[in-house]
py3Dmol code that shows the C-alpha trace and the ligand (Angstrom):
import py3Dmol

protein = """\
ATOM      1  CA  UNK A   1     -70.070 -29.514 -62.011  1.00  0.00           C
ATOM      2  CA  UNK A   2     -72.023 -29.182 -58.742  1.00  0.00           C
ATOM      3  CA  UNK A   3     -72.335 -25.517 -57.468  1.00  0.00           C
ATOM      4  CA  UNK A   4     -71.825 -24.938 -53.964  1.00  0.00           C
ATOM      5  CA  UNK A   5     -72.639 -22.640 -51.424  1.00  0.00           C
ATOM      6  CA  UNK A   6     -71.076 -22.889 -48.093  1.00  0.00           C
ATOM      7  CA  UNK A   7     -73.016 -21.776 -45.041  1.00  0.00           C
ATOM      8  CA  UNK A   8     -70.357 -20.266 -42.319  1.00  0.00           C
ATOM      9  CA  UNK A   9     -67.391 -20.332 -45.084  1.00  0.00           C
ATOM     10  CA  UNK A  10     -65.539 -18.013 -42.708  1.00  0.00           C
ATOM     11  CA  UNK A  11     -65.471 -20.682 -39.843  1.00  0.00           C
ATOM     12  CA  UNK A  12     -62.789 -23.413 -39.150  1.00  0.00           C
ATOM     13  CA  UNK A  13     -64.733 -26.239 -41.637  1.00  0.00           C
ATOM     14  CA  UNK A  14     -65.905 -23.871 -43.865  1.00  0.00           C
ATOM     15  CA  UNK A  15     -62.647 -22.360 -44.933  1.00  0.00           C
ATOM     16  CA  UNK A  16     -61.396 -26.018 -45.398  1.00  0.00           C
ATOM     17  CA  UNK A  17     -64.582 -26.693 -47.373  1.00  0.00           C
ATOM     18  CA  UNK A  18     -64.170 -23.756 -49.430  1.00  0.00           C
ATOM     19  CA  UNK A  19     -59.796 -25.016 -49.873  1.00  0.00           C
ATOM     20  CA  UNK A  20     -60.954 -28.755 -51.153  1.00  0.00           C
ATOM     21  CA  UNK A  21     -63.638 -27.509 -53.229  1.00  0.00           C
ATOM     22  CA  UNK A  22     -61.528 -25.191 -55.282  1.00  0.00           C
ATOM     23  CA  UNK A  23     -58.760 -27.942 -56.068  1.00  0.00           C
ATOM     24  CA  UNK A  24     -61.688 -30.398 -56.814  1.00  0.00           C
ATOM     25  CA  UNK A  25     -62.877 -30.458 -60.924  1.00  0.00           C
ATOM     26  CA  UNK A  26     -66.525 -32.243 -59.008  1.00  0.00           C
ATOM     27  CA  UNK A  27     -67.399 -28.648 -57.521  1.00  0.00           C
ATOM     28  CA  UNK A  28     -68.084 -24.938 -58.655  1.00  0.00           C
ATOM     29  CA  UNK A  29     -67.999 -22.108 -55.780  1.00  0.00           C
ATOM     30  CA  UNK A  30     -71.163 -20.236 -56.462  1.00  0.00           C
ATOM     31  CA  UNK A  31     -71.365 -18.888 -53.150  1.00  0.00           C
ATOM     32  CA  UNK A  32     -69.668 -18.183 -49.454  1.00  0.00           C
ATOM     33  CA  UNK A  33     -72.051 -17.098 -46.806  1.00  0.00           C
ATOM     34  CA  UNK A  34     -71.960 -15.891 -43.005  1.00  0.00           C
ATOM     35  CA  UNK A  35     -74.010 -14.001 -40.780  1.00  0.00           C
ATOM     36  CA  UNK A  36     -75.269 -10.842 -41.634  1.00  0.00           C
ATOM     37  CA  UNK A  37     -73.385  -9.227 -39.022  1.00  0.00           C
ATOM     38  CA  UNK A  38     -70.257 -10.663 -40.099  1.00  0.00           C
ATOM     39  CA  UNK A  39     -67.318  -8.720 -40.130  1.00  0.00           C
ATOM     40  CA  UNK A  40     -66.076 -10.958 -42.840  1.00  0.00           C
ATOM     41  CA  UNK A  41     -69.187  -9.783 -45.810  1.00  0.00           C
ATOM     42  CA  UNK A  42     -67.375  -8.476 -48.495  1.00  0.00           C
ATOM     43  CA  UNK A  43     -63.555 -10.354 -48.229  1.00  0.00           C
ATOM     44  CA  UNK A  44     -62.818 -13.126 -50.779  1.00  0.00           C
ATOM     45  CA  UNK A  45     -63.178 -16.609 -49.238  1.00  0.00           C
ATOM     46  CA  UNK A  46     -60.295 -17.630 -50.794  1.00  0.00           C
ATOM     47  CA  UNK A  47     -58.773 -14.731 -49.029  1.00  0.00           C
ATOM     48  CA  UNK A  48     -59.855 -16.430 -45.622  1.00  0.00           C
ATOM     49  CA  UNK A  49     -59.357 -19.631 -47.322  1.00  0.00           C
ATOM     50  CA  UNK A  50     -55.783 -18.698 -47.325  1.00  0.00           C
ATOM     51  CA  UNK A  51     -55.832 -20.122 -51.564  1.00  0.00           C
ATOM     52  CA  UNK A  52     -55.746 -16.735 -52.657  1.00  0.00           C
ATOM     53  CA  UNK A  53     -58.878 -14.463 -54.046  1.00  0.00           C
ATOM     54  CA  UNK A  54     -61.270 -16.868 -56.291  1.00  0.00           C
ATOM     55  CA  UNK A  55     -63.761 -14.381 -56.851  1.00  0.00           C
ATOM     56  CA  UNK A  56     -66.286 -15.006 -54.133  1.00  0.00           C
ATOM     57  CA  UNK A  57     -67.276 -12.444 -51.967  1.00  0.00           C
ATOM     58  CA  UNK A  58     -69.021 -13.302 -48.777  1.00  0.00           C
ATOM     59  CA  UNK A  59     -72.292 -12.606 -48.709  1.00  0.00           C
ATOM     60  CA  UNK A  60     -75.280 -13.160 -46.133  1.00  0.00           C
ATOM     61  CA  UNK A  61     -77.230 -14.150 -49.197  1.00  0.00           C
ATOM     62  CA  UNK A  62     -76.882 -16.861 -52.087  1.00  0.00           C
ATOM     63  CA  UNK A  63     -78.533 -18.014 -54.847  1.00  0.00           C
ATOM     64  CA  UNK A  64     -77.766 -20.370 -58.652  1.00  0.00           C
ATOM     65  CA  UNK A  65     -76.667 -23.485 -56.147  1.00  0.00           C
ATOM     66  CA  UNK A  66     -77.321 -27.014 -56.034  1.00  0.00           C
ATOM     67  CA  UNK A  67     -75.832 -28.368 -52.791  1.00  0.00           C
ATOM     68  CA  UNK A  68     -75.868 -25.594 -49.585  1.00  0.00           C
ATOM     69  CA  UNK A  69     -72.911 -27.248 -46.937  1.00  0.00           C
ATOM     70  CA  UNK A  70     -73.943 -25.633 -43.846  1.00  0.00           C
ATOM     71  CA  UNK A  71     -70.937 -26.055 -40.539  1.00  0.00           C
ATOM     72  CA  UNK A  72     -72.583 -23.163 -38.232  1.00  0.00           C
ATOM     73  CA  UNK A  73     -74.724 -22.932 -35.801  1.00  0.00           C
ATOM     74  CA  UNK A  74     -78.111 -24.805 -34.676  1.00  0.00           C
ATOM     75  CA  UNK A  75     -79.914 -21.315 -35.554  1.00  0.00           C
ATOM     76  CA  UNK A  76     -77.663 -21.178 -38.218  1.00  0.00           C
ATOM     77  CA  UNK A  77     -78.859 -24.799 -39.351  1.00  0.00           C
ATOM     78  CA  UNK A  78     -82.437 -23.105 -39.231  1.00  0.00           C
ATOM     79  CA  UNK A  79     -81.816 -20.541 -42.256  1.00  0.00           C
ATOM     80  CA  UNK A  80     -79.976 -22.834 -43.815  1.00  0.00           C
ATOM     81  CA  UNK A  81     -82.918 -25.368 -44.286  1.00  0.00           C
ATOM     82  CA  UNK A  82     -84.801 -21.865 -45.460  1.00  0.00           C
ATOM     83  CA  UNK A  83     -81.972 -20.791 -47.909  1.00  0.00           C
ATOM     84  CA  UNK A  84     -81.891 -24.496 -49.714  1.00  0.00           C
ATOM     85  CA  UNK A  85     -85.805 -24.521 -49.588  1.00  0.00           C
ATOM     86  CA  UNK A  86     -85.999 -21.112 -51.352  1.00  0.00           C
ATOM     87  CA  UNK A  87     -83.448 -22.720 -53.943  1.00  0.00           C
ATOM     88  CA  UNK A  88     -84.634 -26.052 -54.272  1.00  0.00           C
ATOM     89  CA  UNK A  89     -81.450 -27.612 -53.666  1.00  0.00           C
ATOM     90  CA  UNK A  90     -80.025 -29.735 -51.233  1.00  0.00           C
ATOM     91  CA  UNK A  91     -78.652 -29.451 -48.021  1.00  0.00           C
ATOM     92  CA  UNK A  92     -75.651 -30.859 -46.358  1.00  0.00           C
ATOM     93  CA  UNK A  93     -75.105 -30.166 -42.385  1.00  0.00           C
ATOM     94  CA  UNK A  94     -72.728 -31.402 -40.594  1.00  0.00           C
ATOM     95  CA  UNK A  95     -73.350 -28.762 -37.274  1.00  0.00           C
ATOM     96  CA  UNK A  96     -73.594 -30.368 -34.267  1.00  0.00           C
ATOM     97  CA  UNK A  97     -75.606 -29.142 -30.938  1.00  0.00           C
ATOM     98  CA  UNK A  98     -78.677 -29.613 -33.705  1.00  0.00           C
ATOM     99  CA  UNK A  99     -82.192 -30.488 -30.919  1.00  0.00           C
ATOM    100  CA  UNK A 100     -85.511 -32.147 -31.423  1.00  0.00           C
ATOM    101  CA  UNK A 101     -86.656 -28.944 -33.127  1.00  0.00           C
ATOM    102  CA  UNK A 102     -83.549 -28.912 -35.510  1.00  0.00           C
ATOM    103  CA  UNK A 103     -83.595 -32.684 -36.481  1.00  0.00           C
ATOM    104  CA  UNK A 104     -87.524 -31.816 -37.122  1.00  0.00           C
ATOM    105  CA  UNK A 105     -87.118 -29.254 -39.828  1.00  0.00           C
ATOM    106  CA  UNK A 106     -84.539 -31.253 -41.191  1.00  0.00           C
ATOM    107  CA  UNK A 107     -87.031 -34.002 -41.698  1.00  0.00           C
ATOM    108  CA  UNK A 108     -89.360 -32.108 -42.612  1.00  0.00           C
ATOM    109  CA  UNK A 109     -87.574 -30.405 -45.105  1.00  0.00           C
ATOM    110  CA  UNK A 110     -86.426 -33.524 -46.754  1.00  0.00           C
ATOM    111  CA  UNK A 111     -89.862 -34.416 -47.859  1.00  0.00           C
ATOM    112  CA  UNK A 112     -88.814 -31.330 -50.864  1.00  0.00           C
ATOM    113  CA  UNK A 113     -85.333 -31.539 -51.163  1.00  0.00           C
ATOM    114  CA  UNK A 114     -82.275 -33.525 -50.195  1.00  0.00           C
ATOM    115  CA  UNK A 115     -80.848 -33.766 -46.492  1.00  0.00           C
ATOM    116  CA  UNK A 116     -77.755 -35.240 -45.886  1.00  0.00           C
ATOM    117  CA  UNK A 117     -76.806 -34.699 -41.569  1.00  0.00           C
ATOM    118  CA  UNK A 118     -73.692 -36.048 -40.375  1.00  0.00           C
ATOM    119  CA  UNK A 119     -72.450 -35.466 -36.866  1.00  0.00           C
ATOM    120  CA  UNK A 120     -69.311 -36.649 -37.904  1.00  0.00           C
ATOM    121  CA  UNK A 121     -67.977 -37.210 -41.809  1.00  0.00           C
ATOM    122  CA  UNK A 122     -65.673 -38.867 -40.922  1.00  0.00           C
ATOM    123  CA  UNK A 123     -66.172 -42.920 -42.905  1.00  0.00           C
ATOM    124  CA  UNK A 124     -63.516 -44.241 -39.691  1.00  0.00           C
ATOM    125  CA  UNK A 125     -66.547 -42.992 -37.285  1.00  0.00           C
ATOM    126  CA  UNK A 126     -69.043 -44.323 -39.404  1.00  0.00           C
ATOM    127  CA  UNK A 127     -67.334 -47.732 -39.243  1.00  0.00           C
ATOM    128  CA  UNK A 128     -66.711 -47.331 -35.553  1.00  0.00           C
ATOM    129  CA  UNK A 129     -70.658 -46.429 -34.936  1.00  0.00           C
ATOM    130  CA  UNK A 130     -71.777 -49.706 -36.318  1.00  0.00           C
ATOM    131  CA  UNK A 131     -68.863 -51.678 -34.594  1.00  0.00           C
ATOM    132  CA  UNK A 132     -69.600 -50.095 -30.818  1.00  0.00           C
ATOM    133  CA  UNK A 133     -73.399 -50.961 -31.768  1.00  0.00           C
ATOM    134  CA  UNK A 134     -72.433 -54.959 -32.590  1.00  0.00           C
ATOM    135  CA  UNK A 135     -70.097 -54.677 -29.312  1.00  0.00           C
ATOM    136  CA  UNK A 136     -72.784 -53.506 -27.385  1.00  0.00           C
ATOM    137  CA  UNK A 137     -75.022 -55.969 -28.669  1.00  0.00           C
ATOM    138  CA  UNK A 138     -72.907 -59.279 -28.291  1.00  0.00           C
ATOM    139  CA  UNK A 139     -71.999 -58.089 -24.737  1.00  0.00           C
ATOM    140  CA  UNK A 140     -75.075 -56.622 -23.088  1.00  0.00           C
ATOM    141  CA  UNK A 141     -73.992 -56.657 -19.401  1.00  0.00           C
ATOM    142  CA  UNK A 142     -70.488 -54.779 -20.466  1.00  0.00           C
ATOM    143  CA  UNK A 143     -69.898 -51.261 -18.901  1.00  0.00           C
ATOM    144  CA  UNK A 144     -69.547 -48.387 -21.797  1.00  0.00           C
ATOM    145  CA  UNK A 145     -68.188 -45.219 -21.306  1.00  0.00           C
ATOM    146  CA  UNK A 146     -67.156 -42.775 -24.032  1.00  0.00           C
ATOM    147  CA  UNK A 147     -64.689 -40.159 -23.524  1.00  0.00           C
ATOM    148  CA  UNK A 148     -64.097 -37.516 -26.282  1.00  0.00           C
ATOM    149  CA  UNK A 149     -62.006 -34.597 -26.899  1.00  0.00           C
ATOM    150  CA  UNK A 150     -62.492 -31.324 -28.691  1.00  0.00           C
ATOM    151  CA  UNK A 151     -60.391 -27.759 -28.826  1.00  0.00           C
ATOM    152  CA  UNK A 152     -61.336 -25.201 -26.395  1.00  0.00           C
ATOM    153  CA  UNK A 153     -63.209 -23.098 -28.472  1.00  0.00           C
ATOM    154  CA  UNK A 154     -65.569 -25.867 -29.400  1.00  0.00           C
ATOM    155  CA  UNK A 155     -69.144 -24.592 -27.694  1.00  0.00           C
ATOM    156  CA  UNK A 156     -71.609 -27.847 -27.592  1.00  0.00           C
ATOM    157  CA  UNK A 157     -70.849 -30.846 -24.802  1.00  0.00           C
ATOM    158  CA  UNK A 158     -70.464 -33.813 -25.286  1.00  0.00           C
ATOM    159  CA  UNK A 159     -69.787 -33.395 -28.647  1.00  0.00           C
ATOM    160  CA  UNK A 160     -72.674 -34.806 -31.259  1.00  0.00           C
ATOM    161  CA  UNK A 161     -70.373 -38.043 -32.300  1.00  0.00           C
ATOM    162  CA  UNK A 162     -70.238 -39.352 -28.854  1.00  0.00           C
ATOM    163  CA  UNK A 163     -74.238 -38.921 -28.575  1.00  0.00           C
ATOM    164  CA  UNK A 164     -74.456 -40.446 -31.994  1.00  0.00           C
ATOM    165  CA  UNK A 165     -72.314 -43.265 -30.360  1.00  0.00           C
ATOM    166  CA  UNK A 166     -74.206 -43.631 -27.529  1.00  0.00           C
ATOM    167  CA  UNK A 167     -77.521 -43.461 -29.304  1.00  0.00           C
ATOM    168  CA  UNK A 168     -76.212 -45.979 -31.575  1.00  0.00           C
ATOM    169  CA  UNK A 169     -75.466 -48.365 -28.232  1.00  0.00           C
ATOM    170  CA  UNK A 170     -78.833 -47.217 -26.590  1.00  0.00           C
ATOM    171  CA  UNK A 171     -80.189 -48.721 -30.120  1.00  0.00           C
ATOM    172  CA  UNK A 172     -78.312 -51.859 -30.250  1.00  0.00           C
ATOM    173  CA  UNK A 173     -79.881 -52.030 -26.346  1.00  0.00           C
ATOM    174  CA  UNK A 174     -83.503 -51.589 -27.407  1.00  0.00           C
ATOM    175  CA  UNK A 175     -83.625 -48.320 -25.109  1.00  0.00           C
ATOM    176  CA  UNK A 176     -83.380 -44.421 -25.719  1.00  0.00           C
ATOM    177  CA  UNK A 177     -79.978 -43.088 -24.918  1.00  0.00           C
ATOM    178  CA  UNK A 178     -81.275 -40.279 -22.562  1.00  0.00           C
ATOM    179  CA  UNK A 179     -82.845 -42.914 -20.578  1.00  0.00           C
ATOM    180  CA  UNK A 180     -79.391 -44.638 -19.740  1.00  0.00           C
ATOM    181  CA  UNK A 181     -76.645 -41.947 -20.056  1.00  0.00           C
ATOM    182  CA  UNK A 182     -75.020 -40.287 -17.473  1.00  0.00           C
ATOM    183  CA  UNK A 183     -73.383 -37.241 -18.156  1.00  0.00           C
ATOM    184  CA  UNK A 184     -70.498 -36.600 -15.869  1.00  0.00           C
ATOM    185  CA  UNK A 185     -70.591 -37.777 -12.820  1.00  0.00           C
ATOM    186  CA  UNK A 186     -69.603 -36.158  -9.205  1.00  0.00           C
ATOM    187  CA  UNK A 187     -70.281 -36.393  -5.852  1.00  0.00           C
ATOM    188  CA  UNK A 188     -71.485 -39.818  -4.039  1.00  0.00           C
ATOM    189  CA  UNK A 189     -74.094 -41.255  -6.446  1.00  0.00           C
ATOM    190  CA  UNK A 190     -73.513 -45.128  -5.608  1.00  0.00           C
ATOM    191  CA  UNK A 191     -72.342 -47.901  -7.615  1.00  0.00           C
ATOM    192  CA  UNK A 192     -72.669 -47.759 -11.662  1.00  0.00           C
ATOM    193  CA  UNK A 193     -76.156 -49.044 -12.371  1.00  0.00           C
ATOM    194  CA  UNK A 194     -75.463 -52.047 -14.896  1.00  0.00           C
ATOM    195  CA  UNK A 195     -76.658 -50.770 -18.725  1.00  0.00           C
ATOM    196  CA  UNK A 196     -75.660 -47.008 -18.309  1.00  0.00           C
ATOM    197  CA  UNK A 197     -73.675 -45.204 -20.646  1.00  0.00           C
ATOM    198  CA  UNK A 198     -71.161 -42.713 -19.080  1.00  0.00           C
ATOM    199  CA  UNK A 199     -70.710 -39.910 -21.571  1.00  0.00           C
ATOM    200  CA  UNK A 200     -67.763 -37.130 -20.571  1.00  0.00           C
ATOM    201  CA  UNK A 201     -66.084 -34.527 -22.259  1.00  0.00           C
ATOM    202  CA  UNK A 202     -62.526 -33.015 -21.897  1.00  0.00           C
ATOM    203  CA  UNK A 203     -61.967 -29.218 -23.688  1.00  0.00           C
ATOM    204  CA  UNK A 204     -58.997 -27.847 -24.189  1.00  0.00           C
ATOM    205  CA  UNK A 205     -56.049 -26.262 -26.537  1.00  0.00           C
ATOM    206  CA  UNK A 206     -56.681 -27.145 -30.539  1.00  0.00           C
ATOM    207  CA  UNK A 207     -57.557 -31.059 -30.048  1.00  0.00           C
ATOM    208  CA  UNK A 208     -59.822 -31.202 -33.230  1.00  0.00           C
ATOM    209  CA  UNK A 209     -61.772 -34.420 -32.318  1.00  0.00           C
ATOM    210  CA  UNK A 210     -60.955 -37.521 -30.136  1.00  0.00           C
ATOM    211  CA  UNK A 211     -63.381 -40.429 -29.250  1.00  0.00           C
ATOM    212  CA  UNK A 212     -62.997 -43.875 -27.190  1.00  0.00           C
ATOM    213  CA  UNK A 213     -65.196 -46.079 -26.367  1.00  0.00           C
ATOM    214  CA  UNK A 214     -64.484 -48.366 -23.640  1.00  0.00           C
ATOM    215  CA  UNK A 215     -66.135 -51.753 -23.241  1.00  0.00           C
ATOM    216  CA  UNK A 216     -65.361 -52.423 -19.430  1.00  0.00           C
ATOM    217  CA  UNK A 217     -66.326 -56.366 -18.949  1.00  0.00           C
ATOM    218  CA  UNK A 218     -65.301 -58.758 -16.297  1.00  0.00           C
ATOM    219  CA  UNK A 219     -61.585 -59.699 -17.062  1.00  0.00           C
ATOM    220  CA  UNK A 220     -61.070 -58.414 -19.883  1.00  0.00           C
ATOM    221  CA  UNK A 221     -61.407 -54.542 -21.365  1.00  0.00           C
ATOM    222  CA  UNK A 222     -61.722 -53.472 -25.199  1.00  0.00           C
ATOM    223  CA  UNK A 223     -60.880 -49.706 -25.929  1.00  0.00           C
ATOM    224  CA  UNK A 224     -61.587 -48.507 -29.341  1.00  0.00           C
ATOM    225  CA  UNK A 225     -59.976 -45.188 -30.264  1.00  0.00           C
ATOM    226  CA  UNK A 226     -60.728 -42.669 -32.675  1.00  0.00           C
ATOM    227  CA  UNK A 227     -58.297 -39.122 -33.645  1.00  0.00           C
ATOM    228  CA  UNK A 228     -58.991 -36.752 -36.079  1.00  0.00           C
ATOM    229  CA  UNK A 229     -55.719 -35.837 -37.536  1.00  0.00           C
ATOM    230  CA  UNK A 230     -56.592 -32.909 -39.275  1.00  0.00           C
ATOM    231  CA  UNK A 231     -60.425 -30.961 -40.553  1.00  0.00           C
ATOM    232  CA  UNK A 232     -59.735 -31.841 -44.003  1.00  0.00           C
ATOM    233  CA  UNK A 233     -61.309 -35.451 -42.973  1.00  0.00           C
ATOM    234  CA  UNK A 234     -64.550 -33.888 -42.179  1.00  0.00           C
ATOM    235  CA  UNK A 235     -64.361 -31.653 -45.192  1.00  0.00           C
ATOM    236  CA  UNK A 236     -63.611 -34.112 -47.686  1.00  0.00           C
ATOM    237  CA  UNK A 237     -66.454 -36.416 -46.390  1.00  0.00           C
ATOM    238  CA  UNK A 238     -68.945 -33.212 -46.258  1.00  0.00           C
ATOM    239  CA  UNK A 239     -67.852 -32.643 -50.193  1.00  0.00           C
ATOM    240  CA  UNK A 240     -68.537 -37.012 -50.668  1.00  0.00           C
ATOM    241  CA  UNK A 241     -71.793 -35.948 -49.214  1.00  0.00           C
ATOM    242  CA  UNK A 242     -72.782 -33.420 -51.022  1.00  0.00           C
ATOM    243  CA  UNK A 243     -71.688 -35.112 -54.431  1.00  0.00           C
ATOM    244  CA  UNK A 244     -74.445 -38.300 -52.788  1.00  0.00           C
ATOM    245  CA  UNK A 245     -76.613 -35.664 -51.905  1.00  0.00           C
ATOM    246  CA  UNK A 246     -77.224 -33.727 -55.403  1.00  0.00           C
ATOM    247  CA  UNK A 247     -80.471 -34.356 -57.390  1.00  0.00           C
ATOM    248  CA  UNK A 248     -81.788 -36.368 -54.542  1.00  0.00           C
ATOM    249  CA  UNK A 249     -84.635 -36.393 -52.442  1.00  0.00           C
ATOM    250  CA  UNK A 250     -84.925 -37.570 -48.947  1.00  0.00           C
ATOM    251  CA  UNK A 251     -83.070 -37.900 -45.941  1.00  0.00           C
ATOM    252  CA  UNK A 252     -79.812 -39.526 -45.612  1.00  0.00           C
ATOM    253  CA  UNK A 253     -77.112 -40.007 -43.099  1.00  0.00           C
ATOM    254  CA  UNK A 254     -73.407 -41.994 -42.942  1.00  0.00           C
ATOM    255  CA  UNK A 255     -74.553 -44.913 -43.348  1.00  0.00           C
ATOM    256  CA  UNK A 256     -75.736 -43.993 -46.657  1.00  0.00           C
ATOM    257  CA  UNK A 257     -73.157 -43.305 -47.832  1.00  0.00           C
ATOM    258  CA  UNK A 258     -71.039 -46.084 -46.926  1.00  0.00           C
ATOM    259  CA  UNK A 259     -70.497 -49.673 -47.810  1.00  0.00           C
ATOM    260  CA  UNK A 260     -70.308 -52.288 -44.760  1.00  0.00           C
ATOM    261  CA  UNK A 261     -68.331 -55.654 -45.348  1.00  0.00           C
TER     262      UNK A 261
END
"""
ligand_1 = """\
44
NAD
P -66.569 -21.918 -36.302
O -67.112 -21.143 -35.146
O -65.119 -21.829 -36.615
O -67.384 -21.514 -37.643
C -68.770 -21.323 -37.699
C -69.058 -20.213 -38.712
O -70.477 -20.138 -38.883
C -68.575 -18.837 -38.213
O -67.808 -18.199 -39.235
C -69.867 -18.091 -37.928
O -69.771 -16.693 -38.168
C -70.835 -18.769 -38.914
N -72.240 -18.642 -38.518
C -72.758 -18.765 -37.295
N -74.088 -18.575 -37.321
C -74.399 -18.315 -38.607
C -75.624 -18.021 -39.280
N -76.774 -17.926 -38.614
N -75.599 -17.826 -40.626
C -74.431 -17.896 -41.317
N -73.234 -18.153 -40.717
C -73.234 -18.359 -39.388
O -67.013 -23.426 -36.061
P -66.486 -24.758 -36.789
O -65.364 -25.359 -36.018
O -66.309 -24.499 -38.241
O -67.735 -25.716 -36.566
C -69.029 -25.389 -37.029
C -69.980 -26.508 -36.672
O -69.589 -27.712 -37.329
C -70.009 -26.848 -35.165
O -71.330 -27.213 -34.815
C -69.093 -28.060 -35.071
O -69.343 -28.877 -33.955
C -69.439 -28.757 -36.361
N -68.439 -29.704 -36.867
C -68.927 -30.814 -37.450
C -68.062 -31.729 -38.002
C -68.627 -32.938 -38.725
O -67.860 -33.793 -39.219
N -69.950 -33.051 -38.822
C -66.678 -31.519 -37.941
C -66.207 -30.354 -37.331
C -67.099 -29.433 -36.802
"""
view = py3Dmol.view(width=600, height=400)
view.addModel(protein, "pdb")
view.setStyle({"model": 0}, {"cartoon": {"style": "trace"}})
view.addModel(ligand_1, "xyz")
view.setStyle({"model": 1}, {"stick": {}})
view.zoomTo()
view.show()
């Protein structure tokens, strides 16, 4: 059995992580934590789990874990990388908003343990990420624009699967995604420059993640769509992760984990 903590196990994914985990014979709960000014230290997650009290408190500590799934914060992300350190074990992240600094320590942390970062668990958005990349590729004058959705509470814009997306096009391009993307757009700023990426981002009520990609070309127009139906998709493939992840060293993302045909 692979002993978990969770890392934010009172937030939206982590209660969800916490719900799979505790139907699934693969994991052990070991420990639930949240911020140290949490109002939540001290209730069952199960309790916010809403599967009942399993016997684990949350805490703003852990330790006796093998796999630390972190869904917080980028400073959250930050202790998290301490907490598996301290514990030798590895670390699963799927928190999004993560900077240069972030993706750093990550890195640099999996020279000791294992580091599995996903902006998205989703295997769908895997798929789509390499098929927008071989799009992009075959058609290299086409216009792109991505358009995702999120719930209003989400905090980070765009979301980190469209810039995975786009950095995956900006790849496929032979060019860094920051030096093509446009973020928005208002006001009169001319005709599209050919090769930029139009990135925007619509917030509102509980839409819990939406992406298309649209491959504008003369004549003709592909759309590809992707709709998150429910968190338990991002859950389940943070718990595939973390099963990959255990006794590992290194760094490893999506495409790890999947198999192309
Ligand atoms: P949420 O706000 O519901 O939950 C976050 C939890 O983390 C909260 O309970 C908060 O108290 C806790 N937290 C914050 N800082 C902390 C810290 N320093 N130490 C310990 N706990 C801390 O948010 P959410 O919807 O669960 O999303 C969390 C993150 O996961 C976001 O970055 C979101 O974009 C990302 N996310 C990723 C995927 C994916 O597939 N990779 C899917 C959904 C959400």
């Amino acid at each position: 059995m692979i002993r978990l903590a969770i890392y934010g196990a009172a937030g939206k994914m982590g209660t969800r992580v916490v719900s799979l985990a505790s139907k699934d014979d693969r994991f052990e709960i070991a420990a639930a934590v949240e911020r140290p000014d949490s109002q939540k230290i001290g209730i069952d997650c199960g309790i916010l789990a809403e599967i009942g009290e399993i016997g684990v408190p949350i805490s703003d500590s852990a330790s006796g874990f093998d796999v630390l799934i972190d869904f917080t914060t980028p400073i959250g992300t930050l202790s998290a990388i301490e907490l598996a350190l301290e514990n030798g074990a590895a670390l699963v992240t799927g928190t999004t908003g993560l900077e240069e600094e972030h993706i750093s320590a990550l890195k640099e942390a999996s020279n000791k343990i294992g580091v599995f970062r996903a902006s998205n668990f989703s295997r769908g958005i895997a798929v789509v990420a390499e098929v927008v990349g071989q799009l992009a590729k075959t058609f290299p004058d086409t216009d792109i624009e991505i358009v995702e959705a999120h719930h209003r509470l989400k905090t980070d814009s765009p979301s980190g699967t469209a810039l995975t997306l786009g950095e995956r096009i900006a790849e496929a391009r032979g060019c860094e995604l920051a030096e093509i993307a446009a973020f928005g757009r208002h006001g009169n700023l001319g005709q599209r420059p050919s090769g930029q990426i139009g990135i925007h981002a619509i917030r509102g009520g509980d839409i819990i993640g939406e992406h298309r990609i649209v491959f504008a070309l003369p004549h003709e127009t592909i759309i590809i769509e992707h709709r998150a139906i429910d968190r338990d998709l991002f859950a389940s493939g943070a718990l595939e992760a973390a099963v990959f992840v255990n006794g590992k060293i290194g760094y490893f993302e999506m495409k790890d984990l999947i198999e192309l045909h």
